[in-house]
C-alpha positions as MATLAB code, in Angstrom:
seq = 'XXXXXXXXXXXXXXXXXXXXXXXXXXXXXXXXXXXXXXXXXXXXXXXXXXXXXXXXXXXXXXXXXXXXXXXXXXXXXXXXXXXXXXXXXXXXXXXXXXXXXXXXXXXXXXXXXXXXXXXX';
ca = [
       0.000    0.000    0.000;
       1.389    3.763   -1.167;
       0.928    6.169    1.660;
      -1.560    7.874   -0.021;
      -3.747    4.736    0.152;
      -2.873    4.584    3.610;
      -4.401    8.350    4.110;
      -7.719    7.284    2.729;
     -10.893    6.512    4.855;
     -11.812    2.745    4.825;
     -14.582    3.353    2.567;
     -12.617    5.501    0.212;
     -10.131    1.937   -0.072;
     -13.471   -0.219   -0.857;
     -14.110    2.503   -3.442;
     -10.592    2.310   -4.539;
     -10.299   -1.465   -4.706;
     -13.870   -1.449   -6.856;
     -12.332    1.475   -9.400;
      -9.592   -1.026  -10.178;
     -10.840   -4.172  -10.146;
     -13.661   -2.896  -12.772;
     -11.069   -1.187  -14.935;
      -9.113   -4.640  -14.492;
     -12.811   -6.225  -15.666;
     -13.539   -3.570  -18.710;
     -10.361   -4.451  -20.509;
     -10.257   -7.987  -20.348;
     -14.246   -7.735  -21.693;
     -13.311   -5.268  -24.238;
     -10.197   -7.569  -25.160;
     -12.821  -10.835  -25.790;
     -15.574   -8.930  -27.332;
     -16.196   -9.881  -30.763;
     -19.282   -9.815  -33.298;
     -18.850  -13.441  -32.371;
     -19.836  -13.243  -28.935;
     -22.800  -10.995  -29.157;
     -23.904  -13.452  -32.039;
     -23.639  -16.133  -29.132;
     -25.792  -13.546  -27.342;
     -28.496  -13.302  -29.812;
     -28.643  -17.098  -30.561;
     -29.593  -17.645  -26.823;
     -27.108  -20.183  -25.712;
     -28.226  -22.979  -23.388;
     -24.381  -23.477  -22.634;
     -22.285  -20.539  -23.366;
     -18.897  -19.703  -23.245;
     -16.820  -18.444  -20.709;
     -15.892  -14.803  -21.959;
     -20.067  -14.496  -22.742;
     -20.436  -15.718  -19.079;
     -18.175  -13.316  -17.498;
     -19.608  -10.258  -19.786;
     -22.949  -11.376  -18.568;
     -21.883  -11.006  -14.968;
     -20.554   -7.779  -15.874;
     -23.581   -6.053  -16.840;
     -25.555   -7.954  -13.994;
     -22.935   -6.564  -11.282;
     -23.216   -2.322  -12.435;
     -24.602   -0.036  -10.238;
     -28.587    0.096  -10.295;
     -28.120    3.286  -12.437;
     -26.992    1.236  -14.976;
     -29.136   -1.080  -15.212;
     -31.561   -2.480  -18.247;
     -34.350   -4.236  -17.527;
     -37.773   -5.281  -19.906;
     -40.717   -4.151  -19.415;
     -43.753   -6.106  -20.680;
     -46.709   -3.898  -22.475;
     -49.992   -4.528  -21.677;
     -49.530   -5.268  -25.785;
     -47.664   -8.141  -25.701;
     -44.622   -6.414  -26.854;
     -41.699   -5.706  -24.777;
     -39.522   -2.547  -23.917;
     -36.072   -1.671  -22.219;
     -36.505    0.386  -19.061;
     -33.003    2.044  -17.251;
     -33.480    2.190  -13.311;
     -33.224    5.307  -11.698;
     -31.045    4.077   -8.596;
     -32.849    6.605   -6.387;
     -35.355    5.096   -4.114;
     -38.829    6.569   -4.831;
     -37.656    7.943   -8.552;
     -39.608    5.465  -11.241;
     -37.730    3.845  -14.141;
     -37.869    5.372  -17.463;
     -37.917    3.499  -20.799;
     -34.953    4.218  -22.622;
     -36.081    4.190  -26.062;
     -39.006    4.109  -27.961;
     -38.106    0.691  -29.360;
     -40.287   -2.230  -28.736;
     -39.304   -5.893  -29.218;
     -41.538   -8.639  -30.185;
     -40.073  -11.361  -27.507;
     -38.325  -11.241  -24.376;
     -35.432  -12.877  -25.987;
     -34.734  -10.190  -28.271;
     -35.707   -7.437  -25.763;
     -32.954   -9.193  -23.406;
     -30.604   -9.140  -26.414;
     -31.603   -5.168  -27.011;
     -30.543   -4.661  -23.406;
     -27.160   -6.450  -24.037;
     -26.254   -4.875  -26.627;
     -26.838   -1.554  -24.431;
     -24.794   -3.127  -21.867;
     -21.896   -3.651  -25.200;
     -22.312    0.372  -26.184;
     -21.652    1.257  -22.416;
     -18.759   -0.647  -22.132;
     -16.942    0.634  -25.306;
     -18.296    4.096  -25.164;
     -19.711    3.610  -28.957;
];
């Protein structure tokens, strides 16, 4: 430990020790992501691969902020919502895109979850 980490509050360390360990996390994602792997994505893998599995914990592990979730319309058709992460504040939907299945709107969320992590 540098003596500046030694300076810092214990929760400013956790904070520390999170900031790293998800830069650590974003480039070995950004290193494995390939059209390949979102087409494993879209084909809705009973057994996927490891890189897939780990970019799937990924975007299940961000802060509530940045979180997708699908929304069912009373329709039948299905919607991406982003959570607000403040207790009390509603989601909102993110686009005005609707999906016909859950697997695609799942896959529309992903693919969110991709633009987020490259910044595209």
């Amino acid at each position: 430990m540098t003596a500046v980490d030694e300076n810092l509050n214990p929760l400013d360390k956790d904070l520390h020790v999170r900031n790293n360990f998800d830069q650590t996390t974003r480039k070995y994602l950004l290193s494995v992501l390939s059209d390949a792997l979102i087409e494993e994505h879209r084909r809705y893998p009973t057994h996927m691969s490891e890189p897939l599995a780990r970019l799937l914990v990924w975007c299940q592990r961000r802060p509530l902020a940045e979180q997708y979730a699908v929304k069912a319309e009373g329709d039948g058709r299905f919607r991406l919502i982003i959570f607000s992460g403040v207790r009390g504040h509603k989601p909102v939907y993110v686009s005005e895109e609707n999906f016909a299945t859950i697997q695609e709107a799942r896959h529309g969320a992903f693919l969110l979850h991709i633009r987020d992590l490259t910044g595209k």
